[in-house]
Short mmCIF file of the C-alpha atoms (twelve columns), coordinates in Angstrom:
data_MODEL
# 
_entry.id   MODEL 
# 
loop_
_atom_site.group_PDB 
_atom_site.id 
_atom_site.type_symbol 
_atom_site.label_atom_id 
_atom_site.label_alt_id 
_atom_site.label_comp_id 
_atom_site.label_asym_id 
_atom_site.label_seq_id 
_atom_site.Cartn_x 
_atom_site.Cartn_y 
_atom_site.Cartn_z 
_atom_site.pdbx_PDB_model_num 
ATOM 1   C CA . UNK A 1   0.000   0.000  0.000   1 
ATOM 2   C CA . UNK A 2   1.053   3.491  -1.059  1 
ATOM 3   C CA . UNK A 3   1.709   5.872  1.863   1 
ATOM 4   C CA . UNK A 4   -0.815  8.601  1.875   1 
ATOM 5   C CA . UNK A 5   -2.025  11.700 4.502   1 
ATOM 6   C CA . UNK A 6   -5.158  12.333 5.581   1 
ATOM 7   C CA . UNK A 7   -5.959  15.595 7.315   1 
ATOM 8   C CA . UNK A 8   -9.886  16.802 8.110   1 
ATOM 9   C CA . UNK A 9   -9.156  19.906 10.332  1 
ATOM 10  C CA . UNK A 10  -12.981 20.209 11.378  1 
ATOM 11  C CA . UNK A 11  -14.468 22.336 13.896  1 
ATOM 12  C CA . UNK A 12  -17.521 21.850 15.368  1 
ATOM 13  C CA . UNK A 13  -19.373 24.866 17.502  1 
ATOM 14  C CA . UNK A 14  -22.286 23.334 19.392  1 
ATOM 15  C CA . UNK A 15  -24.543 24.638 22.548  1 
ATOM 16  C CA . UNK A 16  -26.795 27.489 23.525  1 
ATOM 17  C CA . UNK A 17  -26.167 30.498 21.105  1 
ATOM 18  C CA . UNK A 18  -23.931 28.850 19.015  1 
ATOM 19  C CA . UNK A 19  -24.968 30.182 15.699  1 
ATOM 20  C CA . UNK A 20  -24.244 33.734 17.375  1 
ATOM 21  C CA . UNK A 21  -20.554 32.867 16.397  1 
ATOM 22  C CA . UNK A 22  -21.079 32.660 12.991  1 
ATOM 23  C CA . UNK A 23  -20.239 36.137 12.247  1 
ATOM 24  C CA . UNK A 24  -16.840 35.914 13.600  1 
ATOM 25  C CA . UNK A 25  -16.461 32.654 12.027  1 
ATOM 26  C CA . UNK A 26  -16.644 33.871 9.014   1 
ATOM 27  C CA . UNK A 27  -14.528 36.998 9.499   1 
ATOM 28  C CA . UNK A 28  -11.999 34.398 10.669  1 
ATOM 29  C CA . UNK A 29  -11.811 32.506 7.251   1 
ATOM 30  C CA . UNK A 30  -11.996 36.179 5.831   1 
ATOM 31  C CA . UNK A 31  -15.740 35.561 4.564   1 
ATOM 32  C CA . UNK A 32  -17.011 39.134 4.077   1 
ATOM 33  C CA . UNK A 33  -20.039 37.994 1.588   1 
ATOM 34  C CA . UNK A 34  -21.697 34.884 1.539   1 
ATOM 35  C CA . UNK A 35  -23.912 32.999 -0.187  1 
ATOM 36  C CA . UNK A 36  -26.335 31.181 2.390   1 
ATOM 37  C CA . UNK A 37  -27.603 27.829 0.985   1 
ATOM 38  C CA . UNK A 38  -30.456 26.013 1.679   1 
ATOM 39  C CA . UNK A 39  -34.158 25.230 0.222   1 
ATOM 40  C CA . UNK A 40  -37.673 26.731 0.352   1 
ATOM 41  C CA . UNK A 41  -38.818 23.853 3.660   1 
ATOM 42  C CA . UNK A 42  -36.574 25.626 5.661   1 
ATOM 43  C CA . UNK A 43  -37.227 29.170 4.743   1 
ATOM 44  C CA . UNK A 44  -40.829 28.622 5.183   1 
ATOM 45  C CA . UNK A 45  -40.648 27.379 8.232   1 
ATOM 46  C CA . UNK A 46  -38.389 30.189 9.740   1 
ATOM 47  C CA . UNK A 47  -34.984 27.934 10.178  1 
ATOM 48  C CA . UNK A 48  -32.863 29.900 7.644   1 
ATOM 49  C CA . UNK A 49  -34.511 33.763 9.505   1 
ATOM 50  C CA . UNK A 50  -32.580 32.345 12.311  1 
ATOM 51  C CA . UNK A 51  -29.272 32.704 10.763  1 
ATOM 52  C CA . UNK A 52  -30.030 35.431 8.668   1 
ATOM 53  C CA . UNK A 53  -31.168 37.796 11.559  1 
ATOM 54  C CA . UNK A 54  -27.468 36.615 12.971  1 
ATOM 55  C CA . UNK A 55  -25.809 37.903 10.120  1 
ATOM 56  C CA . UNK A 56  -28.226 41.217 9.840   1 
ATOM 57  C CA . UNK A 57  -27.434 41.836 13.287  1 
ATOM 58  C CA . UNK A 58  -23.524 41.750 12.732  1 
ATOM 59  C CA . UNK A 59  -23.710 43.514 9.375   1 
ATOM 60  C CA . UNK A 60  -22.705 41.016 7.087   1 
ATOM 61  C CA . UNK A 61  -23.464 41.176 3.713   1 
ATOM 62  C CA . UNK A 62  -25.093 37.971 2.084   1 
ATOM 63  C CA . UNK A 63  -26.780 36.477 -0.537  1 
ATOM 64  C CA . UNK A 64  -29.475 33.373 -0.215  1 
ATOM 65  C CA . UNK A 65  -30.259 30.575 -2.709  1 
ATOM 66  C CA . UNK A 66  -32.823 28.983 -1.155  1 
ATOM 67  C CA . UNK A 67  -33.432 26.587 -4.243  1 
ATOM 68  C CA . UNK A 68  -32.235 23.658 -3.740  1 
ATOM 69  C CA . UNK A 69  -34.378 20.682 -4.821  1 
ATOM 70  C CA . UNK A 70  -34.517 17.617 -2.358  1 
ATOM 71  C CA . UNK A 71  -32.373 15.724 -5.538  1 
ATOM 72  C CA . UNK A 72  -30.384 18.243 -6.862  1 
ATOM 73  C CA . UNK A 73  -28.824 18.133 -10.006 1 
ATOM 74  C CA . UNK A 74  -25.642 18.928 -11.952 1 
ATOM 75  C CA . UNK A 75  -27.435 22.421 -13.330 1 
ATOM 76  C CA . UNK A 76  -28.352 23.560 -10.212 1 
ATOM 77  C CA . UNK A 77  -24.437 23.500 -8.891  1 
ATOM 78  C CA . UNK A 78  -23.716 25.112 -11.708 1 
ATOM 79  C CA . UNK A 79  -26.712 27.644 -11.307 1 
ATOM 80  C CA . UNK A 80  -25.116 28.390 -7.663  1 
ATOM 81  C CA . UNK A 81  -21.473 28.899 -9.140  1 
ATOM 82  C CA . UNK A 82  -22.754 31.287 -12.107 1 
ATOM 83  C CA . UNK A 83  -24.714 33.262 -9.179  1 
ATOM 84  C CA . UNK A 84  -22.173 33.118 -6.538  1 
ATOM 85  C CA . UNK A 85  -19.330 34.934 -8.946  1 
ATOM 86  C CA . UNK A 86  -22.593 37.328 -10.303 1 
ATOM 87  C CA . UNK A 87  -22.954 38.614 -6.876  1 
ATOM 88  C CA . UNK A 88  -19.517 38.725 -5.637  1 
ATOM 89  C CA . UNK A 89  -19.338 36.273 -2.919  1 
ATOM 90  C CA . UNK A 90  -16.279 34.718 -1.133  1 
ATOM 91  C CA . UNK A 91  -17.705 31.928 1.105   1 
ATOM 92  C CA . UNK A 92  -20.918 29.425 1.571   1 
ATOM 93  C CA . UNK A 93  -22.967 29.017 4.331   1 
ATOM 94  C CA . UNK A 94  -25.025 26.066 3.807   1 
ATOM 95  C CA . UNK A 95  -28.070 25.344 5.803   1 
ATOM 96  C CA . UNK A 96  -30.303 22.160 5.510   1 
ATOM 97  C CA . UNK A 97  -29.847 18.553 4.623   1 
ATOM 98  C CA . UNK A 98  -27.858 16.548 2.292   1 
ATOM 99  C CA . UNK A 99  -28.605 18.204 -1.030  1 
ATOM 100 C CA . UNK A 100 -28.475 21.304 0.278   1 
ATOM 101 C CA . UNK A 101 -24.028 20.404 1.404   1 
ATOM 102 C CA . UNK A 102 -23.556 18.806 -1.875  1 
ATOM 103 C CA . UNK A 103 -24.797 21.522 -3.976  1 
ATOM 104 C CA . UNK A 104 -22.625 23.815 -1.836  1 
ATOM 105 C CA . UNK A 105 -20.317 21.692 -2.123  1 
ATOM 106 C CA . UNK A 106 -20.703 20.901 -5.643  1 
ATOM 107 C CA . UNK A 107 -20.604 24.444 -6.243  1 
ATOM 108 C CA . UNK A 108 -17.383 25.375 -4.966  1 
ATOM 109 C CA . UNK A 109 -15.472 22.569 -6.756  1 
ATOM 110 C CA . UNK A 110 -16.691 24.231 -10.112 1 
ATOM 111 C CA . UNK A 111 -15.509 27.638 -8.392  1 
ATOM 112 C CA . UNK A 112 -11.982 26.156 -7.511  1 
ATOM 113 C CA . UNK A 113 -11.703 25.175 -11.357 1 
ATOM 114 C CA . UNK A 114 -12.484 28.968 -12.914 1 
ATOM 115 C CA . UNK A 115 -16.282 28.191 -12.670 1 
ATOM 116 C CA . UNK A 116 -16.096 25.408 -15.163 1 
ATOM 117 C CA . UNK A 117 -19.608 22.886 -16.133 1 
ATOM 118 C CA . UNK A 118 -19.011 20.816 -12.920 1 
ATOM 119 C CA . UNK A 119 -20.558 17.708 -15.051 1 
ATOM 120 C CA . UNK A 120 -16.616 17.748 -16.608 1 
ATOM 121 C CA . UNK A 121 -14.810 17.418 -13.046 1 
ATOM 122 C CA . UNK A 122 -14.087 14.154 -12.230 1 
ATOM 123 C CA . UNK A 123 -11.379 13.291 -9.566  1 
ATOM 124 C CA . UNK A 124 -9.749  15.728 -6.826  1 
ATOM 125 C CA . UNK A 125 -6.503  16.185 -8.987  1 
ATOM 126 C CA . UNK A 126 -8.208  18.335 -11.183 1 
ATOM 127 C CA . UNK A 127 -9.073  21.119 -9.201  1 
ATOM 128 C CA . UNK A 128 -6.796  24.160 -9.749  1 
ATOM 129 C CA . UNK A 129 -7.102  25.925 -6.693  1 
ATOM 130 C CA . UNK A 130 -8.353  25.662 -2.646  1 
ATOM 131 C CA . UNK A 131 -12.317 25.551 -2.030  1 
ATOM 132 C CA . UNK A 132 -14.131 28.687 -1.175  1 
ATOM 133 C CA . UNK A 133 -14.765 28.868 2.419   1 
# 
């Protein structure tokens, strides 16, 4: 077996007011605008207010898609990529469930490859810079 690295530098902020860190979470990983992600369940029901009024209440400047279908799709990553560079934004916030992450995630791959169709990527090697926050 090859030798190989593995590094996951995670941070997890859990408890009573923890999303009232976000702000300087961001500023942190110098995140001045980003684009929240999520879908229309969770806006409806008030989940994503809660971390929008966090970053209203700190001043930070965002932008929401709140589009993402429960099976989302190769055009809507490249929908969020094409809207994230449109409206200048340097960092995700995603909040929901599984689609909601991979589109984000999805997303920034493209970014980290000049905003290319992300149905071309294929394999980690290819990407030509570091993820978005």
């Amino acid at each position: 077996m090859k030798a190989f690295e593995f590094c996951c530098p995670t941070k997890i902020i859990a408890g009573a007011h923890a999303l009232d860190k976000l702000p300087g979470e961001l500023a942190d990983r110098g995140v001045a605008h980003p684009l929240v992600m999520t879908d229309a369940g969770l806006v409806k029901l008030g989940v994503a207010a809660k971390l929008t009024d966090v970053l209203d209440a700190a001043g930070v400047a965002y932008d929401v898609f709140d589009q993402v279908p429960p099976d989302s799709s190769m055009d809507v990553v490249n929908e969020v990529a094409r809207l994230y560079g449109e409206r200048g934004c340097d960092g995700f916030v995603a909040i929901g469930g599984g689609s909601v992450i991979d589109t984000t995630k999805g997303a920034a791959a493209s970014l980290a490859c000049e905003g290319v169709d992300f149905a071309t990527l294929q394999g980690s090697e290819i990407l030509h810079a570091d993820l978005p926050p």
